[in-house]
N, C-alpha and C positions, 0 to 999 in steps of 0.2 A: 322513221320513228318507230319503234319497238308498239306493240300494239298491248296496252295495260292491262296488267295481270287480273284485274276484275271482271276482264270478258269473261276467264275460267272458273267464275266462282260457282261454287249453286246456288239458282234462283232461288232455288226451292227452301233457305235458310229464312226467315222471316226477319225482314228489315226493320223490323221492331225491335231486332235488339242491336243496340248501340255498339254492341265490339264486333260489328263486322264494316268492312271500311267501304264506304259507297265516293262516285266519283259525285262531285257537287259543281255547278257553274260559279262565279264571281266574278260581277258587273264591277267594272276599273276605270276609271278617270281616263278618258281619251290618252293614248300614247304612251300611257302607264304597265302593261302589262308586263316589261321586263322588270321593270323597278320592283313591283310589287312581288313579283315571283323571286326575287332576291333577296328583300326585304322581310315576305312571311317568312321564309328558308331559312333566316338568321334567328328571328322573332320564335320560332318553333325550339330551335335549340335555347334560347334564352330563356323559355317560358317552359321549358317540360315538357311539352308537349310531340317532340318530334316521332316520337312510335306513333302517335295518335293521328297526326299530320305525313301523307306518305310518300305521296307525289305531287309535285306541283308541275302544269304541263300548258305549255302556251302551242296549240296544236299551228302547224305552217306547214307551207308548201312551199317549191321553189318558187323564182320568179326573176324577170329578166327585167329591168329597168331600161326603156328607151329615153336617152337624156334628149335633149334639145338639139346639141351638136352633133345629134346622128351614134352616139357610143353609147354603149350596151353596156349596163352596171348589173353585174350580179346580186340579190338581194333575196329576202322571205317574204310572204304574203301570207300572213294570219289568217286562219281559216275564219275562225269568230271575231273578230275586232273587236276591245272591247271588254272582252271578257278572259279569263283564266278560270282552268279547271284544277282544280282541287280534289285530290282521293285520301278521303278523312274518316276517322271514326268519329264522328258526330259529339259533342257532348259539351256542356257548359265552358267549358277552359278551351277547348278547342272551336269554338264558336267567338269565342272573344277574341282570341288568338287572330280568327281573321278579319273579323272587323273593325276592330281596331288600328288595323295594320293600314299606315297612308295610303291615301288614293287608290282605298277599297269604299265601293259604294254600300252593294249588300249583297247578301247571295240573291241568284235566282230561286225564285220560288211562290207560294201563295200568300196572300195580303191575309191577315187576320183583322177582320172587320172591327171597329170599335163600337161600343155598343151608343156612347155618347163619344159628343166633342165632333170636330169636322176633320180633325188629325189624320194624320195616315196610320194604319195598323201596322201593328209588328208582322214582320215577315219570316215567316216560319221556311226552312231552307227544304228545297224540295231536291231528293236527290234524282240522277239523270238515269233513265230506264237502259236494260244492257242494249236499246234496239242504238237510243241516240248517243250510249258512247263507241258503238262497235259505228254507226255510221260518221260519226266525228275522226275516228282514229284512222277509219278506213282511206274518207278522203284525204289526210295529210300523207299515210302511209303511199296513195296511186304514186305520189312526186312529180304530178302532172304540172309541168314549166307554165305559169302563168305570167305572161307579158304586160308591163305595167310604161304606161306612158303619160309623160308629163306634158297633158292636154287636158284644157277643158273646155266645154262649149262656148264659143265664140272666135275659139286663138283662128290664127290662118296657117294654111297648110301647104305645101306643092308635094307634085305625087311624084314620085321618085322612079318609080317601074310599073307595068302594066299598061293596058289597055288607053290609061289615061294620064301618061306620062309628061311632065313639062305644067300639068294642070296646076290653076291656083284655085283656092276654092276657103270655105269658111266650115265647122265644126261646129255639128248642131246636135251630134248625138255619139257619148261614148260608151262602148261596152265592155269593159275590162275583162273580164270573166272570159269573154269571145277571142280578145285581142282583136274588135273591129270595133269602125266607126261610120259614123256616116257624116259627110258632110256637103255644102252645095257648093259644084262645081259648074260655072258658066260653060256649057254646051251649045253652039250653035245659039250665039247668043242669049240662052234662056239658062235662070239658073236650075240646076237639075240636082236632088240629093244622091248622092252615089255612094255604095259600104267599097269601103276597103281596110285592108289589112293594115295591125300600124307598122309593118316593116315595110309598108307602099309607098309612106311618105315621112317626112320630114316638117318640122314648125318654123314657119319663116317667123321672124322677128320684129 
């Protein structure tokens, strides 16, 4: 991924004023992030707004999907889940533009206290400083293959290679980020937690 042209900006321009375009987070309805990145994109031309709205960017990485039957699906791994980033010049029509837009919750940003009532305050949009989008962009840019496997604590397992080959064993702890797991393998009769890699083993059924 191209690394967005607001890292080059000068800091030094005062984000006070509205016509310079800051990148902004938007919190998205679980599973939503394409949609809505499709959907503002049209909503921005519909509405006028598209000089105002300028990039829309769902930051990922690779990722190797280990299926159940032992085969490897190629895939992406959303760095933020959840969220979509937005490089906008800020301003009433382009504020509306995104919240409005389906399964958009609200931008990230600071709650405006209300003075009464038990309500929640309007949410005033905070944009992202150049540290957390140059390290947002950074990691999607590394392309670092992250291995994602369809396990979750309890399934059962057999090891496939290594040390503890032939094992069966039960899944008490997974770390996808690592691409390891740990789970409790009966050793010498006792059951013993053991990490291994999830290209070690296989999910029995």
């Amino acid at each position: 991924m191209d690394l967005p042209n607001s890292q080059v900006e000068d800091e030094g321009i005062s984000s006070a004023k509205t016509s310079i375009a800051r990148w902004y987070a938007i919190q998205v309805a679980s599973s939503c992030e394409k949609k809505v990145k499709a959907t503002l994109e049209q909503r921005a031309v519909t509405l006028g707004v598209s000089n105002r709205i300028i990039e829309i960017e769902i930051p990922h990485t690779p990722a190797v999907k280990l299926k159940k039957d032992g085969s490897r699906q190629s895939t992406e791994e959303k760095v933020f889940p959840g969220y979509v980033l937005v490089r906008m010049i800020l301003d009433e029509d382009t504020m509306m533009a995104v919240r409005s837009t389906p399964n958009v919750i609200n931008f990230v940003g600071a709650e405006d206290r209300r003075s009464t009532g038990k309500g929640r305050g309007h949410i005033k949009p905070r944009p992202l400083s150049r540290q957390e989008v140059n390290r947002i962009f950074k990691r999607a840019a590394e392309k670092k293959t992250v291995v994602k496997l369809d396990l979750t604590e309890g399934d059962q397992i057999i090891v496939t290679s290594g040390p503890f080959k032939d094992f069966q064993g039960e899944v008490i702890e997974v770390s996808g980020e690592r691409s390891k797991l740990k789970a409790l393998l009966s050793i010498f009769g006792r059951e013993t937690p053991v990490e291994l890699e999830f290209s070690q083993i296989n999910k029995q059924n």
